[in-house]
LOVEX-936129 format. One record per residue (C-alpha): residue in three letters; x, y, z. Coordinates in nm, 2 decimals. Example, Ala and Ser with C-alpha at 12.3 -4.5 7.8 and 13.67 -1.06 7.14 Angstrom:
BEGIN
R   residu     east    north       up
R      ALA     1.23    -0.45     0.78
R      SER     1.37    -0.11     0.71
% end
This chain:
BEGIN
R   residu     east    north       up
R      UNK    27.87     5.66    -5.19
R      UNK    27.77     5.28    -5.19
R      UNK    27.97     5.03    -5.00
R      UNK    28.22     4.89    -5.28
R      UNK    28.28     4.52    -5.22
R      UNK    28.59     4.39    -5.08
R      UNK    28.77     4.05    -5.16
R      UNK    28.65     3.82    -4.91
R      UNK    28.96     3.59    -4.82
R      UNK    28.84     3.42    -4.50
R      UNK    28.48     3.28    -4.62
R      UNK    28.49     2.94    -4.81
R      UNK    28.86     2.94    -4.82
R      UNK    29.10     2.71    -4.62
R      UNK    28.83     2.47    -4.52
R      UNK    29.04     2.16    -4.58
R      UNK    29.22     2.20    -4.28
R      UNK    29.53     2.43    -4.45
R      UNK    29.66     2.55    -4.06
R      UNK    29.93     2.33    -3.91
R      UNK    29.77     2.09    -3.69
R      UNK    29.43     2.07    -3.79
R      UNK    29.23     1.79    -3.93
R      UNK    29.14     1.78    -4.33
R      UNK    28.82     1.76    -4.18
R      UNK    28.81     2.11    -4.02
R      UNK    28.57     2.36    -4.14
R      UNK    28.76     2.71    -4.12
R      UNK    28.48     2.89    -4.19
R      UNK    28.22     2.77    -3.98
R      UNK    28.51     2.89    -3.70
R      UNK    28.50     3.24    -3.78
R      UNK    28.15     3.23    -3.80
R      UNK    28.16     3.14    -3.44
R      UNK    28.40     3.34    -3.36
R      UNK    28.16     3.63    -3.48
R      UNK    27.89     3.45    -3.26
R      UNK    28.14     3.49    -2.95
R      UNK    28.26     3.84    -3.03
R      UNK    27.90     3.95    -2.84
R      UNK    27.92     3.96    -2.48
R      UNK    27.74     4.10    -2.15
R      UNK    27.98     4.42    -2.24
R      UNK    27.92     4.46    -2.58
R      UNK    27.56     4.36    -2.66
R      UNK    27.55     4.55    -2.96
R      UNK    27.85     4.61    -3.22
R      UNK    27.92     4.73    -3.54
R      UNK    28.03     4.60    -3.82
R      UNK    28.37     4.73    -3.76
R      UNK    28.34     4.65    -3.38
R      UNK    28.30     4.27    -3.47
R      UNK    28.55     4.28    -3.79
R      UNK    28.81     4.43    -3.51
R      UNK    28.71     4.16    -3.24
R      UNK    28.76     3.86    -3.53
R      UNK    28.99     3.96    -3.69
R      UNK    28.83     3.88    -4.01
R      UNK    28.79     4.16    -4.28
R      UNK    28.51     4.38    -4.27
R      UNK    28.34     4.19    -4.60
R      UNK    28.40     3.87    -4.44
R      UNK    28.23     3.97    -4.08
R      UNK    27.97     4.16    -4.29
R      UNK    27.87     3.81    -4.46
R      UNK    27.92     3.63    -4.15
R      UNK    27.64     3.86    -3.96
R      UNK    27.43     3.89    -4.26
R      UNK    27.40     3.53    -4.31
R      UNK    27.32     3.50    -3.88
R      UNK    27.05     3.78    -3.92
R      UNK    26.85     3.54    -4.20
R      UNK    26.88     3.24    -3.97
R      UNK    26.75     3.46    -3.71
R      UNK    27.07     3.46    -3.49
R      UNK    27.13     3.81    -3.50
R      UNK    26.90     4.15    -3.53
R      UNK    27.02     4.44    -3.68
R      UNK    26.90     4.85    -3.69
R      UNK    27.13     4.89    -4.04
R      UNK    27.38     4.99    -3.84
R      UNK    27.44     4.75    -3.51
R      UNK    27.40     4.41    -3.47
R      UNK    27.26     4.24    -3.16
R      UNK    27.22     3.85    -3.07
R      UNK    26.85     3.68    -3.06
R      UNK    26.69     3.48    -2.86
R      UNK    26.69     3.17    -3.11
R      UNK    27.12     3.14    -3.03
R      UNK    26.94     2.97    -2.72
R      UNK    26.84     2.70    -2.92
R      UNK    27.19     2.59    -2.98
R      UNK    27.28     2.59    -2.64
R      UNK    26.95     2.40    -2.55
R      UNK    27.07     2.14    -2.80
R      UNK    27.33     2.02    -2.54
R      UNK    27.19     2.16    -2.17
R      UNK    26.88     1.86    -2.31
R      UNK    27.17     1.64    -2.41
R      UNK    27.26     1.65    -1.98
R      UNK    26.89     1.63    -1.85
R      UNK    26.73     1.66    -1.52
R      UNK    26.68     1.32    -1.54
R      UNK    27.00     1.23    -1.58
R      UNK    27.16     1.44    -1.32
R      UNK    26.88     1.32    -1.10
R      UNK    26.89     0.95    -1.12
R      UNK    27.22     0.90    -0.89
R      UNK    27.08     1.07    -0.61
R      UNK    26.76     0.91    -0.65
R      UNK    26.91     0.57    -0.62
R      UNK    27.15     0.65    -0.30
R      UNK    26.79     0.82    -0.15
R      UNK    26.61     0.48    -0.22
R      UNK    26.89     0.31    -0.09
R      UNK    26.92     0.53     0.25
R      UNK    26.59     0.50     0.28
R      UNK    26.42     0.18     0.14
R      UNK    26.19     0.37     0.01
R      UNK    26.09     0.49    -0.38
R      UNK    26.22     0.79    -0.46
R      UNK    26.08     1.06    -0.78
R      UNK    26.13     1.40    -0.94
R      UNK    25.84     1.58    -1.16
R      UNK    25.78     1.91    -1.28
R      UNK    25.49     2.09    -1.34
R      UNK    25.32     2.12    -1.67
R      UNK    25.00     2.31    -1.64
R      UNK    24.80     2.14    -1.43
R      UNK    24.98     1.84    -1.31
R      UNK    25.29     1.69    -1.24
R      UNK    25.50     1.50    -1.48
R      UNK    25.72     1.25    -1.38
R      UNK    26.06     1.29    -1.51
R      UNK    26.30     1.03    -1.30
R      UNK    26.19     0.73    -1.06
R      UNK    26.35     0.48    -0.84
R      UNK    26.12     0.23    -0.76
R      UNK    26.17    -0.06    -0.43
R      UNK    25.85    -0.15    -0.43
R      UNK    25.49    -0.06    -0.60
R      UNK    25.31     0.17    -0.37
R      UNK    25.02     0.25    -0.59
R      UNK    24.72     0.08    -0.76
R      UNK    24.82     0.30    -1.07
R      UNK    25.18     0.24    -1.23
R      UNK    25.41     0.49    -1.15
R      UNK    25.69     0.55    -1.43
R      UNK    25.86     0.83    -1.60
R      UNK    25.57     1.02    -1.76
R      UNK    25.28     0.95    -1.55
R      UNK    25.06     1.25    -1.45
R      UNK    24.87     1.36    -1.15
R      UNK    24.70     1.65    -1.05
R      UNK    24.93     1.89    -0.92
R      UNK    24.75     1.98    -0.57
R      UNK    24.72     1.65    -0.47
R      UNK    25.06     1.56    -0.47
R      UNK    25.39     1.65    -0.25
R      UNK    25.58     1.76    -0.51
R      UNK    25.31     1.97    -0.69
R      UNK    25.27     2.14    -0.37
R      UNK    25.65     2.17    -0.33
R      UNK    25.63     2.36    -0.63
R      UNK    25.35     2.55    -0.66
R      UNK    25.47     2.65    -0.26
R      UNK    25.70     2.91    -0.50
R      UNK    25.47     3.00    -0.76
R      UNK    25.44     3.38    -0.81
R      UNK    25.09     3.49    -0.73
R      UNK    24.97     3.51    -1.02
R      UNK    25.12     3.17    -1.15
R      UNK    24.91     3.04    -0.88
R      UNK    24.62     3.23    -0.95
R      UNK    24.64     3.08    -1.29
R      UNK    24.68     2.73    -1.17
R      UNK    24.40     2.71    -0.92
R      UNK    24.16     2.85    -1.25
R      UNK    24.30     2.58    -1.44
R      UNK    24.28     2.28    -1.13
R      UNK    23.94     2.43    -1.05
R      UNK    23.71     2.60    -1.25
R      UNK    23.43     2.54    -1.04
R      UNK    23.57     2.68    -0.76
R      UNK    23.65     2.33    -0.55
R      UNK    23.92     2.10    -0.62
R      UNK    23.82     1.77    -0.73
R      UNK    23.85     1.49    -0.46
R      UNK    24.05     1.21    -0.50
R      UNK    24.03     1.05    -0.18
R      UNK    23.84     1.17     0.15
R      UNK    24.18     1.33     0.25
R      UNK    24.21     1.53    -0.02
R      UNK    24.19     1.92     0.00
R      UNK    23.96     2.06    -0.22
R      UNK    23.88     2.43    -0.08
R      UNK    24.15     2.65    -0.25
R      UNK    24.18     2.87     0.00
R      UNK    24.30     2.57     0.18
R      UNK    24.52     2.44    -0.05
R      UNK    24.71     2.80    -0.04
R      UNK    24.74     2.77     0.36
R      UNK    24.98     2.43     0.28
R      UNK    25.18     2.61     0.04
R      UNK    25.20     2.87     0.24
R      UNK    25.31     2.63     0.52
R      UNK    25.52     2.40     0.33
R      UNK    25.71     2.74     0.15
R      UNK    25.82     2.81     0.51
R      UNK    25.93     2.48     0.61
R      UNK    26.09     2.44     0.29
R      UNK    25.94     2.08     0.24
R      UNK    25.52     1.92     0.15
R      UNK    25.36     1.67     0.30
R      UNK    25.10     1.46     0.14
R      UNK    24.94     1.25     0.38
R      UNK    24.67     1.04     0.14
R      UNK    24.52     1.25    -0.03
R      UNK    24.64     1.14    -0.39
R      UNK    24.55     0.75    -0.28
R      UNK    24.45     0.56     0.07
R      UNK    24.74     0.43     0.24
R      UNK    25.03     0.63     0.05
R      UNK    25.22     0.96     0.22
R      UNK    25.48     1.13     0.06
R      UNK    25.69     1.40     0.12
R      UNK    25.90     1.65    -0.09
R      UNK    26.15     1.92    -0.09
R      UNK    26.16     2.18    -0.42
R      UNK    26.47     2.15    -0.65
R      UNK    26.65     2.52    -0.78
R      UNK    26.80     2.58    -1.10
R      UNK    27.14     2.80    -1.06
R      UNK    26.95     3.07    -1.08
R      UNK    26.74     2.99    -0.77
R      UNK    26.41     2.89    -0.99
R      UNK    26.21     2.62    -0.85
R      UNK    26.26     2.41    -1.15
R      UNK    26.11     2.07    -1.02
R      UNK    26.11     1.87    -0.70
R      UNK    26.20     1.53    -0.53
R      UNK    26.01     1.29    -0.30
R      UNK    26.01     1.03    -0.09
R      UNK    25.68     0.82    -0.10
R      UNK    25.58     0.55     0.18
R      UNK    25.29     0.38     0.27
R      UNK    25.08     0.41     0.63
R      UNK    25.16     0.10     0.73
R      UNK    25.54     0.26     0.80
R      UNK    25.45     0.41     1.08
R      UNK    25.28     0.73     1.18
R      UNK    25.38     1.08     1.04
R      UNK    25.65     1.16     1.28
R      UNK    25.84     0.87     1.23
R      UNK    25.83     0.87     0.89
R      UNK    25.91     1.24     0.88
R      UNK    26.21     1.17     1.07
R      UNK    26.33     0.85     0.92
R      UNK    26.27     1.05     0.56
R      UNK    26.30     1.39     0.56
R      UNK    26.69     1.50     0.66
R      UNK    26.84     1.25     0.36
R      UNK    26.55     1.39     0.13
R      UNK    26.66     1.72     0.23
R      UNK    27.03     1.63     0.12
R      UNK    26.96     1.48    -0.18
R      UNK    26.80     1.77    -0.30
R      UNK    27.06     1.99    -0.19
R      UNK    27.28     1.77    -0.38
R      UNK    27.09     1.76    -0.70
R      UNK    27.06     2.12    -0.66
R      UNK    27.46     2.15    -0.66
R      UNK    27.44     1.97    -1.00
R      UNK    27.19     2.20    -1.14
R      UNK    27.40     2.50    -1.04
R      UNK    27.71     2.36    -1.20
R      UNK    27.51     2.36    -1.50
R      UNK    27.50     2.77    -1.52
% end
C-alpha cells in the first residue's frame, strides 16, 4: 500500500516567532530541521524515519521532508529505509572552527614567546612540499628574504618542516622526499644544508625523539632556528612553532638553552588551545 500523505503542521508554519519569547525574527522551521540534524549521534548513527520523528518530536511527514530535503543537499544518505549523516555536515562546522583559526589562537603566545625571548617567533604548516607560514611575530629582520604570513620554503630545510615531517607516517614521508627530491638529492640552499635523504631521515628521526628541530643554517648563512611540533586534540601534528636567531647570538648551546624551555611551553600552551577546540 503506498505511503498516504499526512498534514504537515510543523514545516513552514509558525516561522514568525508564534512561541512565547521568541523573536518575530525566528525561523521555527529551520529549528526542527536542526533538530533532525542533532537527533544523529555516536549511538544512533543510523535511524529511521520513525526513530528521528520519535527523537523530534515532529510528525513523521514533517521529519520525512526534513531528511529528504538534507539527503538533496547532501547532508544525509539514505538505503530507502535508514538515514545516515555525510561527510559534507563537516562543512558547517568548518564554517566556524575557520572563523577561530590557528592563527588566531597562535598569535598571543607568539607575542609573549618573542617577548621572553627577544627573539621572532612563527608557526607554518606543511602543504606539499614546503612550509607555509601562517602566524609571525617579528623583533627584528633575520633574513635577506621577507618573512610574513604566507611565505614558503622548502620543507627540509627548515625547523619547523622537520618538526613536522619528524611525525609523518612513512609513507607520508616517502611521498614528500619524491616530491622535495626527484632526483634523488635535495636541493642545496646553503653549504649547510642536508641534501642526502637518508640523512635528512636520521634528523627526523632524531628530532622525533627529542621532541624539538634544529636548523643550524641550512635555509640561510647566519640564521638558526629551532622548533617544537604543535598537536590538534586529537594528537595530530597539525603545524609547528619556532624560534629563529641569528649566529651572532651565541653558539648552539646557549641559544638552545636561552630558547628552547619557553619554546617548549608555548607550544604546550598553544596546544591546550587546540585541544579545547575538540
Amino acid at each position: 500500500m503506498p505511503d498516504l500523505p499526512e498534514s504537515d503542521p510543523d514545516v513552514g508554519a509558525g516561522d514568525a516567532g508564534t512561541e512565547p519569547g521568541r523573536s518575530p525574527e525566528f525561523v521555527q522551521s529551520l529549528e526542527r530541521g536542526l533538530a533532525v540534524i542533532r537527533a544523529f549521534d555516536g549511538d544512533r548513527r543510523s535511524l529511521t524515519l520513525s526513530d528521528v520523528a520519535r527523537e523530534t518530536g515532529l510528525s513523521r511527514a514533517s521529519a520525512r521532508r526534513f531528511l529528504h530535503t538534507l539527503v538533496e543537499l547532501g547532508y544525509v544518505a539514505t538505503d530507502g529505509r535508514e538515514f545516515t549523516l555525510r561527510p559534507a555536515l563537516l562543512e558547517l562546522g568548518y564554517a566556524y572552527l575557520s572563523s577561530l583559526t590557528l592563527p588566531d589562537i597562535a598569535t598571543p603566545h607568539l607575542e609573549k614567546l618573542s617577548e621572553r625571548v627577544s627573539e621572532s617567533s612563527s608557526v607554518a604548516v606543511l602543504d606539499g612540499a614546503d612550509i607555509v607560514y601562517v602566524a609571525r611575530v617579528a623583533t627584528r629582520r633575520i633574513m635577506s628574504a621577507t618573512i610574513r604570513v604566507g611565505t614558503r620554503f622548502p620543507a627540509y630545510a627548515t625547523s619547523m618542516g622537520r618538526a613536522i615531517l619528524a611525525h609523518a607516517e612513512p609513507a607520508a614521508l616517502d611521498a614528500y622526499l619524491a616530491r622535495a627530491a626527484p632526483s634523488g638529492t635535495l636541493a642545496a640552499l646553503t653549504p649547510r644544508t642536508i641534501t642526502d635523504p637518508q640523512d635528512l631521515r636520521a634528523a627526523l628521526a632524531e628530532a622525533r625523539e627529542q621532541g624539538w628541530a634544529l636548523v643550524d643554517q641550512e635555509l640561510e648563512d647566519g640564521l638558526r632556528s629551532v622548533a617544537a611540533p604543535l598537536r590538534d586534540g586529537t594528537g595530530r601534528v597539525v603545524a609547528a612553532v619556532n624560534v629563529s636567531a641569528p649566529v651572532r647570538r651565541g653558539e648552539v648551546a646557549e641559544i638552545l638553552r636561552h630558547v628552547l624551555p619557553p619554546l617548549l611551553k608555548a607550544a604546550a600552551a598553544i596546544e591546550a588551545d587546540l585541544a579545547r577546540m575538540r
